[in-house]
LUMBAFI-173303 format. One line per field, with one value per residue (C-alpha): residue in one letter; x, y, z; residue number from 1. Coordinates in steps of 0.1 Angstrom, whole numbers, padded with zeros to 4 digits. Example, Ala and Ser with C-alpha at 12.3 -4.5 7.8 and 13.67 -1.06 7.14 Angstrom:
<nodes>
res: A  S
c1: 0123  0137
c2: -0045  -0011
c3: 0078  0071
n: 1  2
</nodes>
This chain:
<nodes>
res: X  X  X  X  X  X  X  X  X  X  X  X  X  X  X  X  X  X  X  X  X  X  X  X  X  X  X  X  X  X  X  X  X  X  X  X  X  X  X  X  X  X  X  X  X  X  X  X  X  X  X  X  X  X  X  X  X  X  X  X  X  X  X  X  X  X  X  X  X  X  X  X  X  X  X  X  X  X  X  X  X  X  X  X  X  X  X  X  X  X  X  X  X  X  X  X  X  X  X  X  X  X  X  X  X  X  X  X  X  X  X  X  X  X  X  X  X  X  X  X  X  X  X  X  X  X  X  X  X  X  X  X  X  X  X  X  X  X  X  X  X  X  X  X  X  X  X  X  X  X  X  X  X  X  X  X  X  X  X  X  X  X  X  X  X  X  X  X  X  X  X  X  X  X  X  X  X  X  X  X  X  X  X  X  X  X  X  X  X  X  X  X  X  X  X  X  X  X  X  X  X  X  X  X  X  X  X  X  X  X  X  X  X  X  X  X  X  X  X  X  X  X  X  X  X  X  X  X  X  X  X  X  X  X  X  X  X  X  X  X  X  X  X  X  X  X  X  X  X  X  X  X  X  X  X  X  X  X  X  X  X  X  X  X  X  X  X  X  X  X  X  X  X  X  X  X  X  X  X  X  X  X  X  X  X  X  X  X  X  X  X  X  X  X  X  X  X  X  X  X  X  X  X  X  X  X  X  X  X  X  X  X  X  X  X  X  X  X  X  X  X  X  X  X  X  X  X  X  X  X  X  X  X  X  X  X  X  X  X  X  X  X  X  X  X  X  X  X  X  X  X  X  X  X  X  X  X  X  X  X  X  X  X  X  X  X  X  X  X  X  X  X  X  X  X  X  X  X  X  X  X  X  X  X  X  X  X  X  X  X  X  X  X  X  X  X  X  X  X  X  X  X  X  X  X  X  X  X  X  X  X  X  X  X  X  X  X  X  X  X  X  X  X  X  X  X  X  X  X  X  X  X  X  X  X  X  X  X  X  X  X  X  X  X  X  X  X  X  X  X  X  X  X  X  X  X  X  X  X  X  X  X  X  X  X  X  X  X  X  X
c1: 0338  0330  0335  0356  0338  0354  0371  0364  0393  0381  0347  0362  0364  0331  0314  0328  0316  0282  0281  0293  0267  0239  0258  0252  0217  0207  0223  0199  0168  0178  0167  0193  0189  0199  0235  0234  0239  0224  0220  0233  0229  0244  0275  0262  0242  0204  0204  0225  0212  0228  0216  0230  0238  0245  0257  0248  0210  0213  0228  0201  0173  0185  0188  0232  0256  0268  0303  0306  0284  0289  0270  0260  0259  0236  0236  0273  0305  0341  0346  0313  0330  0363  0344  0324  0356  0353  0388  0394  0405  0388  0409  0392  0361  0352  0350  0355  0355  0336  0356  0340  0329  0356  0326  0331  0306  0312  0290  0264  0281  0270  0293  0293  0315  0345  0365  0373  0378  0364  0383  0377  0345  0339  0327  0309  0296  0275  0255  0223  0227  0201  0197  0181  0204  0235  0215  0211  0253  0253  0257  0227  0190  0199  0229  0209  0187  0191  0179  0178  0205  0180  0168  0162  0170  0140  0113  0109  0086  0118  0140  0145  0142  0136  0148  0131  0158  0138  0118  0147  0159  0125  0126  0162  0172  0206  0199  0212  0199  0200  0215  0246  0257  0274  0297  0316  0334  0345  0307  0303  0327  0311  0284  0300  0311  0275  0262  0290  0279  0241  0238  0202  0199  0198  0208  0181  0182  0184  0211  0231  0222  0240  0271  0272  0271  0304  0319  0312  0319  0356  0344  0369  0400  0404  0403  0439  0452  0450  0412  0405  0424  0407  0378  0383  0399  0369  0344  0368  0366  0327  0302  0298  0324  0316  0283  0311  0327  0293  0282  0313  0309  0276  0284  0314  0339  0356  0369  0381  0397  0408  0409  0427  0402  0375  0387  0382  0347  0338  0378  0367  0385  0381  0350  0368  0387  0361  0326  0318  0339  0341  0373  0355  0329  0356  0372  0338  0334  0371  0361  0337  0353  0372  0349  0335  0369  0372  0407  0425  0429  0458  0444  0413  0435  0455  0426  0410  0443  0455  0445  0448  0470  0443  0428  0461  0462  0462  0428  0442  0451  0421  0403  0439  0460  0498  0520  0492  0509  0540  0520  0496  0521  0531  0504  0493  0529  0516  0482  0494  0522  0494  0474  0497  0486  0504  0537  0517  0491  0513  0541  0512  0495  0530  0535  0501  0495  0531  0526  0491  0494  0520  0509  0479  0496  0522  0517  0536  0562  0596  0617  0638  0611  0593  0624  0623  0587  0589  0617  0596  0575  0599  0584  0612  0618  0582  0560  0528  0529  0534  0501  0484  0494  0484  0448  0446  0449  0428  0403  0409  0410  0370  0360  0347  0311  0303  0338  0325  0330  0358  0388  0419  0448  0480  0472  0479  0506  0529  0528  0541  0569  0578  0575  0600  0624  0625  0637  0669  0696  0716  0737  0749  0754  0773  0796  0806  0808  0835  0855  0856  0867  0891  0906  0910  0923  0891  0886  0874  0840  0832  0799  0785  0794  0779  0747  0749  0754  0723  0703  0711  0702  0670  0663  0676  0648  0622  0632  0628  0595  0580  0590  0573  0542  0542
c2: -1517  -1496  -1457  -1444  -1420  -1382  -1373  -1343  -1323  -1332  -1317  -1284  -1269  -1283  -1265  -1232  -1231  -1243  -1212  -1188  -1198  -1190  -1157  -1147  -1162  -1144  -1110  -1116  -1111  -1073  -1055  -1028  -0995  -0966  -0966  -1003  -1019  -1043  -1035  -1057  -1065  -1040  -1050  -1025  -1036  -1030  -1001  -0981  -0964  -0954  -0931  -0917  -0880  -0846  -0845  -0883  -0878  -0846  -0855  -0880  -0863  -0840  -0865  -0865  -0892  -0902  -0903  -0908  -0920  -0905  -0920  -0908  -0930  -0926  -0943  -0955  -0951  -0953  -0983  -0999  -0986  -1008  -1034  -1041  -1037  -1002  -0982  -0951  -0918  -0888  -0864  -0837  -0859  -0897  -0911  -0943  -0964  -0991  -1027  -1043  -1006  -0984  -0957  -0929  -0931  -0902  -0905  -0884  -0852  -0816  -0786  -0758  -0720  -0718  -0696  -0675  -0686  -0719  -0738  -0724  -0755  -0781  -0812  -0834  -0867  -0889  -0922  -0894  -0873  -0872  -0873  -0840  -0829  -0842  -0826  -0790  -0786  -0785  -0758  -0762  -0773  -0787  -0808  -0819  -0843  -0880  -0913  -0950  -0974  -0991  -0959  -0963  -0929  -0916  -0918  -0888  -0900  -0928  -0891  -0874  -0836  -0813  -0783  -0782  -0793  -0811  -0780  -0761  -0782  -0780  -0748  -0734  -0719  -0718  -0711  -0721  -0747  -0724  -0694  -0717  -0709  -0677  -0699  -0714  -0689  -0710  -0717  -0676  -0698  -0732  -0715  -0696  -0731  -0743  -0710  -0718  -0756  -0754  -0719  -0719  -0714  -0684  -0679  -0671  -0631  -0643  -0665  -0633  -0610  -0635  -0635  -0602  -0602  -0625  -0606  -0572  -0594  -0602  -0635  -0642  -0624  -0658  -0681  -0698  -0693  -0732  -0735  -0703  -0716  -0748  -0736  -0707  -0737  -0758  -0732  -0723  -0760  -0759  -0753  -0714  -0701  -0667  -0675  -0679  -0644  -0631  -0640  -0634  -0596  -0594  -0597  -0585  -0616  -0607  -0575  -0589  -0623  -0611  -0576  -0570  -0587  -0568  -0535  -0544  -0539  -0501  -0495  -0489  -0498  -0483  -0493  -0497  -0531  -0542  -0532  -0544  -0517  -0526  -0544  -0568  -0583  -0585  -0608  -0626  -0633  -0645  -0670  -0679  -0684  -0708  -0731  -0733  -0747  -0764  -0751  -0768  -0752  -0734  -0717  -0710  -0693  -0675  -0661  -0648  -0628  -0621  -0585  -0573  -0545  -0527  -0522  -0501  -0476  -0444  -0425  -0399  -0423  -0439  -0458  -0470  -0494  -0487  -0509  -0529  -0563  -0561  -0550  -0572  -0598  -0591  -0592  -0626  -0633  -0614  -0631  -0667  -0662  -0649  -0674  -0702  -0710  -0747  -0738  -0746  -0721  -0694  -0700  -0698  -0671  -0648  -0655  -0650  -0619  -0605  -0610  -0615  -0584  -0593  -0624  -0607  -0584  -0610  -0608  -0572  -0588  -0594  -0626  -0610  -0601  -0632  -0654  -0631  -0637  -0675  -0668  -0651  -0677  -0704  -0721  -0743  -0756  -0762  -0767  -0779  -0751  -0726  -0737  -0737  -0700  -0694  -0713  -0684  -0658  -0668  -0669  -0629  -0622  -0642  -0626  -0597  -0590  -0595  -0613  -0651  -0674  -0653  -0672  -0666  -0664  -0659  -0696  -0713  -0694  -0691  -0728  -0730  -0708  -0724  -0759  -0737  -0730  -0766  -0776  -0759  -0785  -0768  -0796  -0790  -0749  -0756  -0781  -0758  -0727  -0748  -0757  -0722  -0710  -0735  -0724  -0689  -0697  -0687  -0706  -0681  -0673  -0704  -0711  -0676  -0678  -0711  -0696  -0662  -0688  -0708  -0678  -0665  -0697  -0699  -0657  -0670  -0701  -0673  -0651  -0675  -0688  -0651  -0648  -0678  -0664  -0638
c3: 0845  0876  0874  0897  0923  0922  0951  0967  0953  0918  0922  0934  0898  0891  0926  0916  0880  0890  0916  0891  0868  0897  0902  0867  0867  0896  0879  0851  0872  0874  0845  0824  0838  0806  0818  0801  0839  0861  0893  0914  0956  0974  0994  1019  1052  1047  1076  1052  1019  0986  0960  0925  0926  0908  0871  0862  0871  0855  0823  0819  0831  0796  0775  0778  0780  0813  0819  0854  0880  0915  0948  0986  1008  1035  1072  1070  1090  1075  1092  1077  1042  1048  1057  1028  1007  0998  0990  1007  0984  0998  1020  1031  1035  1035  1000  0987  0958  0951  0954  0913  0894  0910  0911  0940  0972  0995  1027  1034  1049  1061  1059  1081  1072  1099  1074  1045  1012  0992  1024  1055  1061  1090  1071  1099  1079  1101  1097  1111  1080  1059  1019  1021  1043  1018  0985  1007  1004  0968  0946  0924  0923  0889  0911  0938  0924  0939  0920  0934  0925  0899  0885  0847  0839  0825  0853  0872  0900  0911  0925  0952  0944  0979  0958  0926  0903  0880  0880  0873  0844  0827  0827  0817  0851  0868  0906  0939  0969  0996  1013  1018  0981  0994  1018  0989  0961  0937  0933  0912  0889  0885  0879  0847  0838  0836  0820  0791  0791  0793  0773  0771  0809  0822  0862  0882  0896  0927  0925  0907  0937  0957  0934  0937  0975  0978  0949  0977  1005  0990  0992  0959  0973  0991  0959  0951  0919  0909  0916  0894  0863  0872  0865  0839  0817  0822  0811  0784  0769  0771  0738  0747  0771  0759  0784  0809  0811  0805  0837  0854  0840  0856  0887  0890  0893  0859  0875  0903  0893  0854  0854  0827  0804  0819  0812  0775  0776  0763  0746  0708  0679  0644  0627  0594  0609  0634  0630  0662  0674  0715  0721  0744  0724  0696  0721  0728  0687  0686  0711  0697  0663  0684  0695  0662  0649  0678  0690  0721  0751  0746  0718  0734  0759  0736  0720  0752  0762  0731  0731  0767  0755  0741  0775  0784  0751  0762  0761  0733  0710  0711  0685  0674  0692  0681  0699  0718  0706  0727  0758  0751  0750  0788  0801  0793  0812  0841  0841  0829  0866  0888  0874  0873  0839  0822  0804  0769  0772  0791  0756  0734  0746  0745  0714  0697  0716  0703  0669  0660  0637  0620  0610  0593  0579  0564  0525  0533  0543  0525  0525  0553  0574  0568  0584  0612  0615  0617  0639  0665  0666  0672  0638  0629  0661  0669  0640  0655  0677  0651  0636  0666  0668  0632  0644  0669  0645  0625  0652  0662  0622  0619  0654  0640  0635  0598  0590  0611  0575  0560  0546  0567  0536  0562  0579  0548  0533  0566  0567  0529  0537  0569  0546  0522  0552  0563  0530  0532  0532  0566  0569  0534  0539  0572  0563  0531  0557  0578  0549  0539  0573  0575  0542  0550  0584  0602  0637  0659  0643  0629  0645  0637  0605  0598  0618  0591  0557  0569  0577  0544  0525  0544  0530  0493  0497  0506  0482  0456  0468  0471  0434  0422  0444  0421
n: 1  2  3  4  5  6  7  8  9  10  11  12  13  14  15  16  17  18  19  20  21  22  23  24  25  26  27  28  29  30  31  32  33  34  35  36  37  38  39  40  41  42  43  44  45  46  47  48  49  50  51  52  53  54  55  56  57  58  59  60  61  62  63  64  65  66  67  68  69  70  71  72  73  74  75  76  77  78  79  80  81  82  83  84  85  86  87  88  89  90  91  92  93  94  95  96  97  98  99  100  101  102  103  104  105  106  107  108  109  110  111  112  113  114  115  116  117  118  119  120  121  122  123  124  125  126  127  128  129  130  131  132  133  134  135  136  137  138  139  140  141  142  143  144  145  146  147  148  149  150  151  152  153  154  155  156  157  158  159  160  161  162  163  164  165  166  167  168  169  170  171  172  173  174  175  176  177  178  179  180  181  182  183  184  185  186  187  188  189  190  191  192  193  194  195  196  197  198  199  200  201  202  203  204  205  206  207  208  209  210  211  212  213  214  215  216  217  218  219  220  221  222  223  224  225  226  227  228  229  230  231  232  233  234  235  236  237  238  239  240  241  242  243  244  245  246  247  248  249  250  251  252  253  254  255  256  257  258  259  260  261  262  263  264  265  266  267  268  269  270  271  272  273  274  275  276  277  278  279  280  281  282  283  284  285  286  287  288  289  290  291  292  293  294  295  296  297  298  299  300  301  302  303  304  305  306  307  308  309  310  311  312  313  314  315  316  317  318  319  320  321  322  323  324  325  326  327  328  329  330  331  332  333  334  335  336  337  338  339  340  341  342  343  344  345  346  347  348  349  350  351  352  353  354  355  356  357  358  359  360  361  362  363  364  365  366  367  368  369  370  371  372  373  374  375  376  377  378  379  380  381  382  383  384  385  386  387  388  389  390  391  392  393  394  395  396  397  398  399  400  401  402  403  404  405  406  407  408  409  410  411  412  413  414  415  416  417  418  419  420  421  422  423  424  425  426  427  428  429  430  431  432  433  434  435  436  437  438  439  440  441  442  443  444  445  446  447  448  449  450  451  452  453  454  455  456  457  458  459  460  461  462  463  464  465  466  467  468  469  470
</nodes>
């Protein structure tokens, strides 16, 4: 019997599997580069170049993962972009992402000062702009490194490097691409953000002198509140943020854009409770602390303001600090508005800076006090929060030179006597405070008196729970 012949239709399914298969073939004749990638034929036309950029060549160049791969594109218009199926998402300048890795590829671009603050810029990208020209905008020599698209990730002779980054990398050194670094503000605090990430660099003298010029210039007068806690939260979440504020202080920034902070710096304290005596290295060591327990943000920040009252005691009381809790307190308010500072930080931050002291000092505290304590904090009603504060304190108790690896007793008991709170049965108390009231003819206070019977109930728990203490 005679097979039938396929009709066209019927070799459809077979065409297209045969071509994918020659797609993947062709795939495998482009070796892995380190990010585990092939490189594949770029969708661009040939007059038009593209090149890996700033933290992904730099994070590999140390030895770092790579999280994100960022590309310039250079001899390309907008319309060529859209063309080759490339999705537009840049708004102040043309950036796109690509149509199968979703990776960003901004076009080469050149920006020229029209303005004050980290805004006031005329972007002009152009198919005649030049890598070098692209790599000169850039903040850092360490940032403005290029590689080819089938760059392995190791081999140094494959980049593009007009401005010594490489260089810069070998040797430790934070320092700007050109004179243009003075045109941009929020560069003083990305570069405190890579002093707290890479804190074996140190920032080149020169590059400082500059910081210090905008800093004169009022250059950071013009920064919006949003893009300074952007930043500040960023260098706060890095492996040494103390490098952060460090080099803020240097040149001035601190004093300008957190000046409440910086006024810590030369307030003593009594040697007795903090050897290392200066209120604003205390602060430093706290933060620290922090890191090393790896704290979230909102601790982080809590930790950083929780002692801005200090800066504020008056000179004759000085090295004691009576009362610097509840100032402290609002002024991590005043900051967190001017600021602008998330609602979880902002909360946090009140609160640890309000009663920081008397959560060290609670083993003096009797089952009264105690409720009125947890009460403060907003413990029964928000748990995970309350430890998050207790996490802070501890971190300002350890952040005193000499005291790094002491045990923090207060964290672990607070969260017992908050466990012995919750374990009052209030439903229990308030229904029998109801039936009382309602016996003796009671209807007008019935809801403080239920309020008063639980509150007492809790203090009896306490009571109890302090006595088994012993």
């Amino acid at each position: 019997m005679m097979r039938k012949k396929k009709t066209q239709n019927a070799l459809i399914p077979e065409r297209k599997a045969l071509g994918c298969l020659r797609k993947l073939r062709a795939m495998d004749r482009y070796p892995r580069n380190k990010f585990g990638r092939r490189a594949p034929p770029t969708l661009l036309p040939m007059q038009m170049q593209t090149y890996m950029v700033g933290g992904a060549v730099r994070d590999a160049l140390l030895g770092q993962p790579v999280a994100d791969r960022d590309w310039v594109v250079v001899g390309s218009t907008p319309e060529q972009m859209l063309a080759a199926g490339f999705t537009p998402v840049g708004k102040d300048f043309p950036v796109f992402l690509h149509p199968r890795t979703h990776e960003e590829y901004a076009l080469a671009r050149t920006e020229r000062k029209s303005g004050r603050g980290y805004r006031g810029f005329q972007v002009w990208a152009h198919p005649s702009v030049t890598l070098t020209q692209d790599l000169q905008r850039r903040d850092l020599t360490i940032n403005a490194i290029a590689a080819p698209p089938d760059w392995d990730g190791r081999s140094e002779a494959a980049l593009i490097d007009p401005f010594g980054g490489v260089r810069d990398l070998r040797a430790g050194v934070l320092r700007h691409v050109s004179a243009a670094f003075v045109e941009d503000p929020v560069r003083v605090l990305r570069l405190a953000r890579f002093a707290a990430r890479f804190p074996a660099f140190r920032v080149a003298d020169e590059t400082m002198a500059l910081c210090r010029d905008m800093v004169r210039a009022g250059e950071l007068d013009h920064l919006v509140p949003e893009r300074v806690w952007q930043e500040l939260s960023g260098a706060l979440m890095q492996p040494a943020p103390q490098r952060a504020f460090e080099v803020l202080r240097a040149c001035g920034a601190l004093a300008v854009l957190l000046p409440e902070l910086d006024r810590l710096w030369g307030v003593p304290q009594r040697e007795d409770y903090h050897p290392e005596i200066d209120c604003g290295v205390h602060t430093m060591l706290a933060l620290g602390t922090a890191v090393r327990l790896e704290a979230s943000l909102p601790v982080r920040w809590a930790v950083l303001v929780h002692d801005l009252g200090k800066g504020t005691t008056p000179p004759d009381l000085l090295p004691c600090h009576h009362g610097h809790e509840e100032r402290s307190a609002a002024l991590a308010d005043a900051v967190a508005a001017r600021l602008r500072v998330p609602s979880d930080c902002a909360e946090l931050a009140a609160v640890v800076g309000a009663v920081h002291g008397r959560i060290h000092r609670s083993a003096e505290l009797d089952a009264t006090a105690l409720l009125r304590l947890l009460e403060a904090c907003d413990a029964l009603r928000r748990p995970q929060r309350f430890a998050e504060v207790l996490l802070a304190c501890e971190c300002d108790m350890r952040g005193r030179q000499g005291h790094e690896n002491d045990d923090y007793p207060p964290r672990a008991r607070l969260l017992a006597a908050l466990t012995c709170v919750q374990g009052v049965d209030t439903a229990s108390v308030a229904a029998a405070t109801r039936a009382r009231c309602e016996a003796e003819k009671r209807t007008k206070d019935v809801g403080a008196s239920v309020g008063e019977a639980i509150r007492q109930a809790r203090i009896a728990a306490l009571r109890a729970w302090l006595a088994e203490q012993g």
